[in-house]
C-alpha positions in Angstrom: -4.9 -23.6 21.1 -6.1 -21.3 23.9 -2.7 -19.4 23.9 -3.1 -19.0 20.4 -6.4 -17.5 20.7 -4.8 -15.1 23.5 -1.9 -14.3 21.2 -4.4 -13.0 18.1 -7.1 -11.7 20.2 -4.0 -9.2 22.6 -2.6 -8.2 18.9 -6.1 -7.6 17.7 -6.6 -5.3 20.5 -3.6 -3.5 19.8 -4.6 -2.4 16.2 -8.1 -1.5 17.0 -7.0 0.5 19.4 -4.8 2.4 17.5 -7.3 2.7 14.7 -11.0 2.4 15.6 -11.7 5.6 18.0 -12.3 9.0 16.1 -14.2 12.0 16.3 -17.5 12.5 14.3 -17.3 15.8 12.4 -20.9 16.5 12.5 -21.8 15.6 16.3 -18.6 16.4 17.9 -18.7 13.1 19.6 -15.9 10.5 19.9 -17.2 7.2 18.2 -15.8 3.8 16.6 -14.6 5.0 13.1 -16.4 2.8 10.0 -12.7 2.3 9.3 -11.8 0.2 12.5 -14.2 -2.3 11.4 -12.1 -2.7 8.5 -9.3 -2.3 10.6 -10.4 -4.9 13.2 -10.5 -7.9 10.1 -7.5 -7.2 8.8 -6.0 -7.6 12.1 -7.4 -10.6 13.1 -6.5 -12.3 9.8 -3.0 -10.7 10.2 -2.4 -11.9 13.1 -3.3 -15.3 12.3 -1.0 -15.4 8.9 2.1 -14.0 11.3 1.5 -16.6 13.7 1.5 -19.4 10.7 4.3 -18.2 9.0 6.5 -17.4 12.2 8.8 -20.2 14.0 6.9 -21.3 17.3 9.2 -18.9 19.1 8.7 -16.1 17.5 4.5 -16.1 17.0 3.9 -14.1 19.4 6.0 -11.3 17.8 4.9 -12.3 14.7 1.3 -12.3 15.5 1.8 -8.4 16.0 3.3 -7.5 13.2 0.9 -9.2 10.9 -2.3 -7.9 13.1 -0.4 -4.2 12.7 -0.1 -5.2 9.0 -3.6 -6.3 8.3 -5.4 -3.6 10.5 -3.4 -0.9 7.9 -4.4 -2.7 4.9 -8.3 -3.3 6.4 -9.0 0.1 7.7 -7.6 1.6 4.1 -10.6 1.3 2.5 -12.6 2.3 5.6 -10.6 5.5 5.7 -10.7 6.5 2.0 -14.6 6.6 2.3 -14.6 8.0 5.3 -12.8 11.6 4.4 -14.9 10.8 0.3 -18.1 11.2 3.3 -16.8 14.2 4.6 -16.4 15.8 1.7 -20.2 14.9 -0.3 -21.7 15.7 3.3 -20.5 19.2 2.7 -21.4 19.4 -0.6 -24.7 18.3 -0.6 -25.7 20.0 2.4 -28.9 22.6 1.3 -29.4 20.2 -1.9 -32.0 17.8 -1.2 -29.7 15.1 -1.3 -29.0 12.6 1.5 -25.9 10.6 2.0 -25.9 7.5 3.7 -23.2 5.3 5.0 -23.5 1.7 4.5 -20.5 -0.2 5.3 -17.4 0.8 3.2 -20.0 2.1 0.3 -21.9 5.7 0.0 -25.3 6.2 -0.8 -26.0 9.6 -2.2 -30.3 9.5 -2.3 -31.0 12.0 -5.2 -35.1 12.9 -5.4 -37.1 13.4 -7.7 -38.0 17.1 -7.1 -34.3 17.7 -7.1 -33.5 15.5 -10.6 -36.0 15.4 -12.5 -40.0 16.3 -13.3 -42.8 14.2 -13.7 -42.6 11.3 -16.4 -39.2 12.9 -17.6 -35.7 12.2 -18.3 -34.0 15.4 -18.8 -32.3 16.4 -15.6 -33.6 19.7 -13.8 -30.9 22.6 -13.6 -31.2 21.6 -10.0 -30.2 18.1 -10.4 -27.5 18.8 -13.1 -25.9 21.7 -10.1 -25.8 19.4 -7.7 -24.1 16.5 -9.9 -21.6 19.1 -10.7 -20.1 18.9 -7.0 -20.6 15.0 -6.9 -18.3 15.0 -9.9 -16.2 17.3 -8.1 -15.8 14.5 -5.5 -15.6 11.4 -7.1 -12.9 13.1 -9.4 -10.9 13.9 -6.4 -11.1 10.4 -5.2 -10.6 7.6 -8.3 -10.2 4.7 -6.5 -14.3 4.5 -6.1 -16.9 2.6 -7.9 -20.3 4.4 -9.3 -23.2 2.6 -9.6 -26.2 4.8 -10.4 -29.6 3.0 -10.2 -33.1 5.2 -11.4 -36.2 4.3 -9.7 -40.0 5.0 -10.1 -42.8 4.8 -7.9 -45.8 1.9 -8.7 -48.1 4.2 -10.9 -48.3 3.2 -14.6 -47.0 0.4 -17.1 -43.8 -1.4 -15.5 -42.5 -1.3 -18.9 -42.6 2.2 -18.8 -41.6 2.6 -15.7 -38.7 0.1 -15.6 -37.5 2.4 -19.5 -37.7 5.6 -17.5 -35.9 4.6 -14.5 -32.9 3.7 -17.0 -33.5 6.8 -19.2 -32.8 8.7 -15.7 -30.2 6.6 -14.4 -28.3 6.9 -18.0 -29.0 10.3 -17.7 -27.3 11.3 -14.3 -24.7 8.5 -15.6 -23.8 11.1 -18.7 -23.6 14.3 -16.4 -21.1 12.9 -13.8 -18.7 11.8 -17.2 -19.4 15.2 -19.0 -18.2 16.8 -15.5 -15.1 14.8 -16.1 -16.0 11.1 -14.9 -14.8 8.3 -16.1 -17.1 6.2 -18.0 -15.3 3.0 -16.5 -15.9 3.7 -13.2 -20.1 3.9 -13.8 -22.6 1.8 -14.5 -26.4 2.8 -14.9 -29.3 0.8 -14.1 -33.1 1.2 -14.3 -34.9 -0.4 -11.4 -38.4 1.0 -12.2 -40.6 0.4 -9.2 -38.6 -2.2 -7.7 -37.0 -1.6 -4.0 -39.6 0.7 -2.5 -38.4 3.0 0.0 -41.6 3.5 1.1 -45.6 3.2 0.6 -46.7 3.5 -2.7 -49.9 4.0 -1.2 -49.7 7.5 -0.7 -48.3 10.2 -2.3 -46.0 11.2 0.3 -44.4 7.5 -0.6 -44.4 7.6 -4.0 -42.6 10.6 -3.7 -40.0 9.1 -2.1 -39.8 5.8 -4.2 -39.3 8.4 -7.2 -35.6 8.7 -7.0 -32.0 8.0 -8.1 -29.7 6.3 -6.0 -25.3 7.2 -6.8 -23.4 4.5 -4.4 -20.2 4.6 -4.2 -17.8 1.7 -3.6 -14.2 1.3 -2.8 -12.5 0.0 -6.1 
C-alpha cells in the first residue's frame, strides 16, 4: 500500500511540475497557474487508473503515463479560462467592470452605473459598449457556459425587484446574442435582492448590490 502511495504521489509530482508554475501577466510574478490545480487532479486520478489497469510490473510505468494523461486532460479546462481571463482582463480594463477568478469559472461584475439607470431595464450605451467586447470574447472561445444573473439592492417591493433583476439580466442576455452569441450557451436569471454584496444599509452598499453578474464556465 505505502509503495503504492509513493508510486502516485512521485508521478503526481511529475505533472505538476510540468504544468502548475507560470507567470502572472498582470504582476510579473511567477505563481501556481489555476490550471495546475486542474492539472494536479487529473494526475492523481491518472495515476491511480494506470496503476489498476497495468500488470504489477509494469505500475510504476504505468502510473506515469496515466498521471501525464490525467494532468493534460485536468489542466485543459484550467488553461482554456486562463488565456478567456487574459483576454476580458484587457478588454474590460477602463470599463467599470471587474473580473474575478473563481475556480475554473469567470465572474465579470457589471454595475449598475455602467448597465443600467435607476428602476430601468434598457441597457445604457455604456453598458451595451462594453458587452460588445464580452461578446467579442465569448465568441472567440465556444466551449464556455453564460450564466447572467441581474440583481437589485433591498429598496422597494421584492416582487418588483425580483421582475427587474430578470428584465436586466434578459436584457444583457439579448445583447451578448445580438453581438453574435449563441442563445444555447446563456441563461438569464433575476435574483432581485438576494446575494448582497454588500450593506444595504448605506448607499454606498446598495450601489454595489445593484448589479449584473456574466460567469463564465467551462462547457
Amino acid at each position: 500500500m505505502k509503495k503504492r502511495i509513493a508510486i502516485i504521489a512521485g508521478a503526481v509530482a511529475v505533472a505538476m511540475t510540468l504544468s502548475a508554475c507560470t507567470t502572472n501577466p498582470y504582476t510579473g510574478e511567477s505563481e501556481a497557474g489555476k490550471s495546475g490545480i486542474g492539472a494536479g487532479v487529473g494526475a492523481a486520478l491518472g495515476a491511480g487508473i494506470g496503476m489498476i489497469s497495468s500488470s504489477k510490473k509494469d505500475r510504476g510505468k504505468g502510473a506515469l503515463i496515466g498521471a501525464a494523461a490525467g494532468a493534460a486532460l485536468g489542466g485543459g479546462a484550467g488553461y482554456y479560462m486562463d488565456v478567456q481571463e487574459a483576454k476580458l482582463r484587457d478588454k474590460m480594463k477602463g470599463t467599470g467592470v471587474s473580473v474575478t477568478r473563481q475556480g475554473d469559472n469567470i465572474v465579470l461584475n457589471m454595475p449598475n452605473n455602467v448597465t443600467f439607470d435607476t428602476d430601468s431595464s434598457t441597457l445604457k450605451p455604456a453598458g451595451a459598449n462594453t458587452l460588445t467586447g464580452v461578446a467579442m470574447v465569448l465568441k472567440e472561445y465556444e466551449k464556455t457556459a453564460v450564466n447572467v444573473v441581474g440583481y437589485t439592492d433591498s429598496t422597494g417591493a421584492r416582487a418588483h425587484n425580483m421582475t427587474l433583476s430578470q428584465q436586466r439580466a434578459d436584457g444583457v442576455a439579448s445583447a451578448l446574442i445580438t453581438q453574435g452569441v449563441a442563445a444555447n450557451r446563456i441563461r438569464s436569471i433575476g435574483a432581485g435582492p438576494d446575494n448582497p454584496i454588500a450593506s444595504n444599509s448605506t448607499t454606498a452598499g446598495k450601489a454595489q448590490n445593484r448589479r449584473v453578474e456574466i460567469t463564465l464556465s467551462p462547457l
